[in-house]
Kinemage of the C-alpha trace (Angstrom):
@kinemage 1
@onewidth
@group {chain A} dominant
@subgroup {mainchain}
@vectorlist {calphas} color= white
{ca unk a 1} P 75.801 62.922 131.763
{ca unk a 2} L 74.804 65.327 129.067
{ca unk a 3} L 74.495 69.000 129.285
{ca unk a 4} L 73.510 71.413 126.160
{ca unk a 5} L 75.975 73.924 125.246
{ca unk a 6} L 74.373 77.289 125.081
{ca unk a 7} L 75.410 80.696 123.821
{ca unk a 8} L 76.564 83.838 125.637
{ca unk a 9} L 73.763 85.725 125.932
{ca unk a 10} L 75.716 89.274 124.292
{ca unk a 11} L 76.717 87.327 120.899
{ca unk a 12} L 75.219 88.832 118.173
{ca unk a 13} L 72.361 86.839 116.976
{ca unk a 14} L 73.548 85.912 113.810
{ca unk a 15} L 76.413 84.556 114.794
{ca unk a 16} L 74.997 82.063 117.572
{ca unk a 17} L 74.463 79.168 115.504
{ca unk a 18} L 77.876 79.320 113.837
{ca unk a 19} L 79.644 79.520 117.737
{ca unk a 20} L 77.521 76.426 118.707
{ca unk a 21} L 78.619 74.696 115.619
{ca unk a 22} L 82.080 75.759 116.663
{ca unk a 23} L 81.475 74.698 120.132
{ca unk a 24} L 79.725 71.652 119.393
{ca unk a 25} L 82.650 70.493 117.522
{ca unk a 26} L 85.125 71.551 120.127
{ca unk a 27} L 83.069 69.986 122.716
{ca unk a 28} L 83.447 66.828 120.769
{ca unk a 29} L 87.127 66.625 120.891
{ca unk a 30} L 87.706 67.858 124.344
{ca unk a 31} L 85.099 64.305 125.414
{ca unk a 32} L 87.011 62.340 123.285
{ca unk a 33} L 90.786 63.069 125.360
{ca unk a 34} L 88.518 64.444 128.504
{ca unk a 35} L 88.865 61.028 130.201
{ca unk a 36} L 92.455 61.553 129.998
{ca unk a 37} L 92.911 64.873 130.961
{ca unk a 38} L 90.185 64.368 133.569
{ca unk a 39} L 88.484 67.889 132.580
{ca unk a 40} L 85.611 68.997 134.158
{ca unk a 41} L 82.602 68.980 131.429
{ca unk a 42} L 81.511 72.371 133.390
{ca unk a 43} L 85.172 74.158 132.999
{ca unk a 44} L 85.275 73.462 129.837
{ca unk a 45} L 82.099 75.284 129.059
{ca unk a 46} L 83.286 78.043 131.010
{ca unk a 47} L 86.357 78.620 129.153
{ca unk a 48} L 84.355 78.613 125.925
{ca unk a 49} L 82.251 81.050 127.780
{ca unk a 50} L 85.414 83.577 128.839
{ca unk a 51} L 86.753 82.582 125.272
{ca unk a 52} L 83.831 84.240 123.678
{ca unk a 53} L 83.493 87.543 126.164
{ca unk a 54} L 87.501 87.880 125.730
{ca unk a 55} L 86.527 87.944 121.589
{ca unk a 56} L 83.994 90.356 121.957
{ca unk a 57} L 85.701 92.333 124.366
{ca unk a 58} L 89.217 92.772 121.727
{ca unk a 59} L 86.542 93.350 118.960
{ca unk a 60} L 85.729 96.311 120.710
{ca unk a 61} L 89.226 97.608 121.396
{ca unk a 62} L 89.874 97.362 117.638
{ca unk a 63} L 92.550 94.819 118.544
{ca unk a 64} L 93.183 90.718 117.854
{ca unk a 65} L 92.111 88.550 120.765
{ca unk a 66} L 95.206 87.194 122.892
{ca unk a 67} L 94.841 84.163 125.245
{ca unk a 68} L 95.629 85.135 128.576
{ca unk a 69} L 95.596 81.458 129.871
{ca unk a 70} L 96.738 78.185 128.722
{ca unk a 71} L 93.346 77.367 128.780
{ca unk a 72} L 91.823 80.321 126.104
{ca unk a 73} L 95.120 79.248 123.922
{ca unk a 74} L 93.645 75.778 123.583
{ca unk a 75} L 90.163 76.481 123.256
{ca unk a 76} L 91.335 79.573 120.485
{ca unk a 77} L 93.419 76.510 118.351
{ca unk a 78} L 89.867 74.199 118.980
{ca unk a 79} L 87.632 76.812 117.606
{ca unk a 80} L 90.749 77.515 114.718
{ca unk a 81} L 90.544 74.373 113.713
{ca unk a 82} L 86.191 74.585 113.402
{ca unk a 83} L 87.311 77.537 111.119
{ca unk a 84} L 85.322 79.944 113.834
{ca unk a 85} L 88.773 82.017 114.389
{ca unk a 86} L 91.154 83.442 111.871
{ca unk a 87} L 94.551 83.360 113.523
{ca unk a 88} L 96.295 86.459 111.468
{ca unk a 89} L 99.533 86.347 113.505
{ca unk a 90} L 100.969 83.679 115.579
{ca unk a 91} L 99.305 84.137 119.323
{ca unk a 92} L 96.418 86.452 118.012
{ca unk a 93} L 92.724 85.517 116.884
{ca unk a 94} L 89.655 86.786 116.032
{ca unk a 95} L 85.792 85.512 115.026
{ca unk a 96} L 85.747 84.991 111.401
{ca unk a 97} L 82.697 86.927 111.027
{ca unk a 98} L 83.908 89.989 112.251
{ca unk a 99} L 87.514 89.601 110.498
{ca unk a 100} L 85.914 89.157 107.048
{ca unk a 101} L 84.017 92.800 107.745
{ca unk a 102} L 87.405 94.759 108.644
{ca unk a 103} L 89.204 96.431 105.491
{ca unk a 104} L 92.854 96.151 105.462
{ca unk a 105} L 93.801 98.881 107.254
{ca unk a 106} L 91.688 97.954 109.970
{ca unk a 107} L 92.594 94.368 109.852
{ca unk a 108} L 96.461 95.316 109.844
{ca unk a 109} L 95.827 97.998 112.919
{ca unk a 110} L 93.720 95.035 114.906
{ca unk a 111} L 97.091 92.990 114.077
{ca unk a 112} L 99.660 96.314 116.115
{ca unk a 113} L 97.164 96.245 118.774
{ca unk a 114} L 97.479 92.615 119.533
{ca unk a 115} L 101.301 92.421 118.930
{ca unk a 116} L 101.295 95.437 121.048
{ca unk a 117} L 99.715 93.307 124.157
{ca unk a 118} L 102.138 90.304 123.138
{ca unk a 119} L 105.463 92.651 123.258
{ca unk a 120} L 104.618 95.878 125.139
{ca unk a 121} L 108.316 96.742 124.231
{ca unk a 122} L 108.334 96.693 120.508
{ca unk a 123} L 107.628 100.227 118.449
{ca unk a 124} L 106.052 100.272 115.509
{ca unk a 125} L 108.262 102.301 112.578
{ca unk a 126} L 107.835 103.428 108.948
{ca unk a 127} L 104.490 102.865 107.575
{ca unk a 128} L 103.675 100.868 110.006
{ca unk a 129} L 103.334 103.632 112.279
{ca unk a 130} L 102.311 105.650 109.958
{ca unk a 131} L 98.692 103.620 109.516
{ca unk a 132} L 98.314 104.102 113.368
{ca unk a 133} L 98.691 108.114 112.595
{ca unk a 134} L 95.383 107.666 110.400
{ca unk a 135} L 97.336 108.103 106.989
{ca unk a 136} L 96.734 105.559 104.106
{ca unk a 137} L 99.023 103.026 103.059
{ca unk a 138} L 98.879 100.461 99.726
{ca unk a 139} L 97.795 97.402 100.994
{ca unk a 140} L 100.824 95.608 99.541
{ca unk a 141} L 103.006 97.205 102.297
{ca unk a 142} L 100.521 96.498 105.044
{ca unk a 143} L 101.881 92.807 104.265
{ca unk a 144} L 105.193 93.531 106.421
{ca unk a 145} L 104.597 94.980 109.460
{ca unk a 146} L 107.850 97.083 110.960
{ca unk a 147} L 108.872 97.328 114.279
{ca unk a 148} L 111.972 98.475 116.550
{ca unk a 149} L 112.916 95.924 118.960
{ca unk a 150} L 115.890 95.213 121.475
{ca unk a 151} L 115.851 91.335 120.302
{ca unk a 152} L 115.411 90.779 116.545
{ca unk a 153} L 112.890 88.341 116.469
{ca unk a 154} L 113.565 85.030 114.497
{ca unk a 155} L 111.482 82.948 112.258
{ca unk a 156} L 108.928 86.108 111.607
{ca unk a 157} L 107.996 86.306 108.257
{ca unk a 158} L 105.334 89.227 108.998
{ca unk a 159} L 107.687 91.175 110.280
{ca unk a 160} L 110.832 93.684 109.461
{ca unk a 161} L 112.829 94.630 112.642
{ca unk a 162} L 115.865 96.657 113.363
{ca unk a 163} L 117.592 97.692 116.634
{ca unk a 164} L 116.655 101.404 118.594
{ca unk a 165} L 118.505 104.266 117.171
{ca unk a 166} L 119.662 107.365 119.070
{ca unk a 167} L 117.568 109.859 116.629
{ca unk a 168} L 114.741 107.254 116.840
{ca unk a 169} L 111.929 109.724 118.476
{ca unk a 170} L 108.651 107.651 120.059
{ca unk a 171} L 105.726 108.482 121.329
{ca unk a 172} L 102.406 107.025 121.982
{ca unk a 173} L 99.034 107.016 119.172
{ca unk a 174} L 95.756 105.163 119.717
{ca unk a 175} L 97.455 103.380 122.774
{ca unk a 176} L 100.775 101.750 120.366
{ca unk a 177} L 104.200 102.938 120.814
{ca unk a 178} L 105.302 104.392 117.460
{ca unk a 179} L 108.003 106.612 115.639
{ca unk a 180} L 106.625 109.983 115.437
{ca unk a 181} L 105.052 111.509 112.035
{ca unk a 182} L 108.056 113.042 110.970
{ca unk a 183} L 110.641 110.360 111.470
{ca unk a 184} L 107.927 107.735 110.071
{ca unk a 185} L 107.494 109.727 107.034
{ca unk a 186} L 110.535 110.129 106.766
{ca unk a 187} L 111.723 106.544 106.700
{ca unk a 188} L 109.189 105.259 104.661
{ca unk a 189} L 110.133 107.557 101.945
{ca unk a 190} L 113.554 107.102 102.066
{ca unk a 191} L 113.001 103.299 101.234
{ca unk a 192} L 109.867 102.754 99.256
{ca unk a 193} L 110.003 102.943 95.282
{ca unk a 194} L 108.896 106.560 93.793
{ca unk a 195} L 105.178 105.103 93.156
{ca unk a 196} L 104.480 103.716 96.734
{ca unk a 197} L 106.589 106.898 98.373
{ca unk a 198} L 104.442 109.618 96.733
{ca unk a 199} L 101.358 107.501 97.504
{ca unk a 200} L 102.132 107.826 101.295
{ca unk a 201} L 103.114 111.568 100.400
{ca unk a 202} L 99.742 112.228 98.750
{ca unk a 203} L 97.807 110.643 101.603
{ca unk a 204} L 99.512 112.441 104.695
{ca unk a 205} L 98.249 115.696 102.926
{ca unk a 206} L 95.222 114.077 102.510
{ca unk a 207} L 94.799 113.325 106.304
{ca unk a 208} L 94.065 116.697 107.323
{ca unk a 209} L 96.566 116.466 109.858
{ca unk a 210} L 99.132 118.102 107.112
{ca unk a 211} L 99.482 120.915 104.482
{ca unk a 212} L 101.901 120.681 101.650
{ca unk a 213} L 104.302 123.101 103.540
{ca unk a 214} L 103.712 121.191 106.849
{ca unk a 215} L 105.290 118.056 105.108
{ca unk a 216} L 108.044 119.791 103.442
{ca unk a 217} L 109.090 121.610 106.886
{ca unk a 218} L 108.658 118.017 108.405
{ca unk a 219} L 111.225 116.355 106.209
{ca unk a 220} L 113.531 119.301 105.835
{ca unk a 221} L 113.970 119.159 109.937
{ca unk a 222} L 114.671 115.112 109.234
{ca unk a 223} L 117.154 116.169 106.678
{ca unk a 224} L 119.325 118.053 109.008
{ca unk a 225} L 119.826 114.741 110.840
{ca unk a 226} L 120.908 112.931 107.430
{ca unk a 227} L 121.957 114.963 105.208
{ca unk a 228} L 123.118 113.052 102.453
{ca unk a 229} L 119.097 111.477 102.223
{ca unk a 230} L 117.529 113.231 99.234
{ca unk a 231} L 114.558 111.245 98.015
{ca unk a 232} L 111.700 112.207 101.067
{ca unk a 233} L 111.943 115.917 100.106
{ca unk a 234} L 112.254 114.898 96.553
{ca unk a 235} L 108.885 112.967 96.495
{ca unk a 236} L 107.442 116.289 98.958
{ca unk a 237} L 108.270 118.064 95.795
{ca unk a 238} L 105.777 116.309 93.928
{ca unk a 239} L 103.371 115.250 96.802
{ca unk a 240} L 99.150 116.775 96.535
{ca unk a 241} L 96.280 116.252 98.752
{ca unk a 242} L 93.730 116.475 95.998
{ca unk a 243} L 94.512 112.527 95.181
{ca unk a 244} L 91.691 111.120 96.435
{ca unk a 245} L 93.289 107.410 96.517
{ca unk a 246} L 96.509 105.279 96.447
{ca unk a 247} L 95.684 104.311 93.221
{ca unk a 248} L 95.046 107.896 91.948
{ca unk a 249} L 98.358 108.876 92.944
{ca unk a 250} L 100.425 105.564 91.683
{ca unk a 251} L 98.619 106.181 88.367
{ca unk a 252} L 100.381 110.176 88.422
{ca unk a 253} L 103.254 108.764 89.855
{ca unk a 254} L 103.817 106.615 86.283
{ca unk a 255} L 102.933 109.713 84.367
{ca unk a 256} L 106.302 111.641 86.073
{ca unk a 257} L 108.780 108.780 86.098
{ca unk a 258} L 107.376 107.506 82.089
{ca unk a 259} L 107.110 111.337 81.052
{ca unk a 260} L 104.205 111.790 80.554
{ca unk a 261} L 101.933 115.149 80.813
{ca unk a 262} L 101.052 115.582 84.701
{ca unk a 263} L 97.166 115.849 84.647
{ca unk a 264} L 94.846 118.080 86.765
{ca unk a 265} L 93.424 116.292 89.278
{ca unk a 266} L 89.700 115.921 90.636
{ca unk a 267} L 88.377 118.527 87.985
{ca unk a 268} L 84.382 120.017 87.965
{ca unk a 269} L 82.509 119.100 84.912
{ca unk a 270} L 79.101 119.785 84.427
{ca unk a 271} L 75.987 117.652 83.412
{ca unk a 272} L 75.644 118.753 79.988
{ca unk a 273} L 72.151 117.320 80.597
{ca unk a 274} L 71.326 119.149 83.855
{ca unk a 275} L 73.483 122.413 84.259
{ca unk a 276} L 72.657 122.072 87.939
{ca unk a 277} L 74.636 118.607 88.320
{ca unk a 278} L 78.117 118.447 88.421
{ca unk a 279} L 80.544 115.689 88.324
{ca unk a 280} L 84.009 115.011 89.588
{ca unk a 281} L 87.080 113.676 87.655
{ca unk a 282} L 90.227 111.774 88.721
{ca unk a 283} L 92.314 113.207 85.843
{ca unk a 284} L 92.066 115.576 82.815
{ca unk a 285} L 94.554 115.987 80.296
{ca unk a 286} L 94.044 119.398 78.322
{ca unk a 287} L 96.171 118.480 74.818
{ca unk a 288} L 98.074 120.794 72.532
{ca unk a 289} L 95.420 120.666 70.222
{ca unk a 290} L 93.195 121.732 72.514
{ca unk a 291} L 91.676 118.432 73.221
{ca unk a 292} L 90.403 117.128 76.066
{ca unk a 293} L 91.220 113.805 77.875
{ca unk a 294} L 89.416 112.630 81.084
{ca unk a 295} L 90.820 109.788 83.505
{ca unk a 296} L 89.293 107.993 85.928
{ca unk a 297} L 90.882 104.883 88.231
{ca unk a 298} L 88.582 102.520 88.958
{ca unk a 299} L 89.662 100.700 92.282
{ca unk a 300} L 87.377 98.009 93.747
{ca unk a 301} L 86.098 100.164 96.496
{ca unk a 302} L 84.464 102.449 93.964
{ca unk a 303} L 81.951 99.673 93.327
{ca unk a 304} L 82.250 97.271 96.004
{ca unk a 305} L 81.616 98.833 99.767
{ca unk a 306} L 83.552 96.265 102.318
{ca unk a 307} L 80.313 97.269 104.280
{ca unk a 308} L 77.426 97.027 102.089
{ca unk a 309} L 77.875 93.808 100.205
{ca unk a 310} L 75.147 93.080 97.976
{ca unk a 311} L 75.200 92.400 94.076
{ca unk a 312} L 72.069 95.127 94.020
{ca unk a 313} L 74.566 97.697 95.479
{ca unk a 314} L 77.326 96.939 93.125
{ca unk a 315} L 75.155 96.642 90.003
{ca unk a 316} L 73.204 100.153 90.848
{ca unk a 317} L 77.325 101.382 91.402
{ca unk a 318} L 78.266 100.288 88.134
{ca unk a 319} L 74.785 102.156 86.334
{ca unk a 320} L 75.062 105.157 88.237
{ca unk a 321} L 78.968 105.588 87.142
{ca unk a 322} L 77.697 104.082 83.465
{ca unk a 323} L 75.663 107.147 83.197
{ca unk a 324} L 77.762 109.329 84.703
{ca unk a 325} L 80.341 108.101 82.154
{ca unk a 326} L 77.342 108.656 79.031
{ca unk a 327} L 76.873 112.496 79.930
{ca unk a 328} L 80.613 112.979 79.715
{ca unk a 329} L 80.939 111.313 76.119
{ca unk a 330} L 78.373 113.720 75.020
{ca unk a 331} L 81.232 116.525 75.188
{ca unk a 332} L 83.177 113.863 72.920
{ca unk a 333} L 85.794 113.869 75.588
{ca unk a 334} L 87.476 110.520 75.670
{ca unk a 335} L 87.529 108.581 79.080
{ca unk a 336} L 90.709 106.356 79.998
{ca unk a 337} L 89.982 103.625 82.796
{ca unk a 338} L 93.258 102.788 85.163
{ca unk a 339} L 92.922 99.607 87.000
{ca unk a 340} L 95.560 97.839 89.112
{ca unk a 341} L 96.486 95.722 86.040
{ca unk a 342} L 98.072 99.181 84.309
{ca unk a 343} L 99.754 99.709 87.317
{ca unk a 344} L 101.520 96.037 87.276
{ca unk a 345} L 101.747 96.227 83.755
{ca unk a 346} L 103.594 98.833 82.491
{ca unk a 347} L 102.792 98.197 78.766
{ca unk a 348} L 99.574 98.244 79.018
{ca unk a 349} L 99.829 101.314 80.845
{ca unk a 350} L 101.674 102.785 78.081
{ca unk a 351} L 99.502 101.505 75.533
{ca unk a 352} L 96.551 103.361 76.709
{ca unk a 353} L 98.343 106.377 77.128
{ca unk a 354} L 99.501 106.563 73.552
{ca unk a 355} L 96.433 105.386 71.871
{ca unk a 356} L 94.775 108.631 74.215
{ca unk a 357} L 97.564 110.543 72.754
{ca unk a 358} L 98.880 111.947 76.153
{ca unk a 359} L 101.987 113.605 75.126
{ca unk a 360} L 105.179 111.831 76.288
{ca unk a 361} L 108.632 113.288 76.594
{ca unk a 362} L 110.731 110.267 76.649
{ca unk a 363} L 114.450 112.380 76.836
{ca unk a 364} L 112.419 113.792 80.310
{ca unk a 365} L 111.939 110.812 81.736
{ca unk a 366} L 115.422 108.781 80.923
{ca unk a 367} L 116.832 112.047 82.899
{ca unk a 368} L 113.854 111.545 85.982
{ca unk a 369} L 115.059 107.893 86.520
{ca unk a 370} L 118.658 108.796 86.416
{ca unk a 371} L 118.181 111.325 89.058
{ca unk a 372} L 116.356 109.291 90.826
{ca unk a 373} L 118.653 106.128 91.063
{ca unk a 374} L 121.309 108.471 92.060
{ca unk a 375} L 119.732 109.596 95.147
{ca unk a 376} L 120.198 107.521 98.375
């Protein structure tokens, strides 16, 4: 006998035919072993059915789906293998669909929410935690996710563990045990390099949660627990909210540790066109000479929404920021562009900094980086 496989009735329409694809195919190899395994044509549908509802249902806990049976673990591999579900972490899955919408952040938070239901037990340290306190972290460290655990787990490529420490301090955000802000911050300054640590400096400030002194206070209490640590209050020193971005404040982060001038940050200009418009800088370098130098870091985010993805809303991005960039020349201010490849490739970097002709003190910063090693 034949029966038609039908959508759940809450999918979102335009992701029906895709799951009946999925299921179709599914369906397929569970009637070519279901003689075998003697499986009910009906239970099966009805463990594609729960399958679904269980998807939807971890979509809206902002968390990875985890199979509560045997039976959702084999239909999740099925519809992996149909290329329906992403698997992100060994045990954990999620609708394609809906994955391919989440930024990273939100992907690597959906991640500590399902690990969270795998291992109740494990706490989530470092930056880890700190992305579950709402503060911004580069994407690159969002790669290794850190945890405390009783058992070091083996074979766990995604993951950095260590053992529970007396001074570790835990407490409970957005449903996930974690270190708390303090300790987190602290930790995850004390290992990262200067460029990562006062990007995660910048952005706490930036969370609103924070104020310059509020971090300094924060680390200066860690401090008394480990005293020979000197580099989280060291990167405090140089940490500001106005940073609008990770990239923002890895660009300023090359200007201290190269020695170059420190520039102003997000700096009013206005429309020489339209006194009544204003516009917004990254970075401006005010010379010797008197000169003027803007900066501006151009991330992929500034023209490409995750949300809205349409080349008519990146092409009217680009124009609008092409113009914005035309009334600015017409000061004769010169405007440097920082992408990710200055930030990976320090001559390049360097390059465009000299031919600007931001002054560079290179005595400076052969002392910075000496300090610097030196501190544990």
């Amino acid at each position: 006998m034949t029966e038609g496989v039908s959508a759940p009735q809450d999918m979102p329409g335009a992701n029906k035919q895709q799951n009946t694809e999925a299921q179709c195919s599914a369906l397929h190899d569970a009637q070519a072993c279901g003689n075998a395994a003697h499986v009910p044509l009906r239970t099966y549908l009805q463990v594609q059915h729960d399958l679904e509802r269980g998807l939807i249902a971890a979509e809206r806990d902002c968390s990875c789906f985890v199979p509560a049976t045997r039976a959702d673990a084999m239909a999740a591999l099925r519809m992996l293998k149909s290329e329906y579900l992403v698997s992100p972490f060994k045990g954990l899955y999620a609708r394609r669909s809906s994955w391919v919408e989440l930024d990273t952040s939100q992907q690597t938070l959906h991640i500590m929410r399902g690990i969270n239901q795998l291992h109740p037990a494990w706490i989530f340290r470092s930056h880890s935690a700190l992305l579950a306190w709402n503060i911004d972290i580069p994407y690159i460290l969002q790669r290794l996710i850190l945890i405390i655990a009783k058992r070091i787990p083996s074979n766990r490529s995604a993951l950095s563990a260590r053992r529970l420490l007396a001074r570790d301090r835990v407490v409970t955000v957005s449903g996930m045990p974690v270190t708390d802000i303090g300790q987190s911050l602290w930790e995850s300054l004390s290992d990262l390099p200067f460029e990562f640590a006062l990007a995660i400096a910048d952005a706490a400030i930036r969370s609103g949660s924070l104020a310059t002194s509020t971090l300094t206070e924060l680390l200066e209490s860690e401090q008394e627990q480990q005293p020979l640590a000197q580099r989280p209050l060291f990167v405090a020193s140089y940490a500001c909210g106005a940073a609008e971005s990770i990239g923002e404040s890895r660009i300023r982060a090359h200007c201290i540790s190269e020695g170059y001038a420190i520039p102003e940050l997000q700096v009013t200009i206005t429309d020489p066109t339209d006194p009544q418009r204003t516009y917004r800088v990254d970075f401006l370098w005010r010379l010797p000479d008197g000169r003027l130098v803007i900066g501006e870091f151009d991330g992929e985010g500034k023209y490409f929404d995750p949300k809205i993805r349409t080349t008519r809303t990146a092409q009217e991005a680009m124009l609008r920021e092409r113009q914005r960039e035309s009334r600015l020349t017409i000061y004769g201010i010169p405007v440097l562009r920082f992408t990710n490849d200055e930030l990976l490739r320090p001559a390049r970097f360097h390059n465009l900094m000299d031919a600007a002709g931001i002054p560079r003190d290179s005595k400076a910063a052969k002392t910075w980086n000496a300090k610097w090693s030196a501190m544990v």
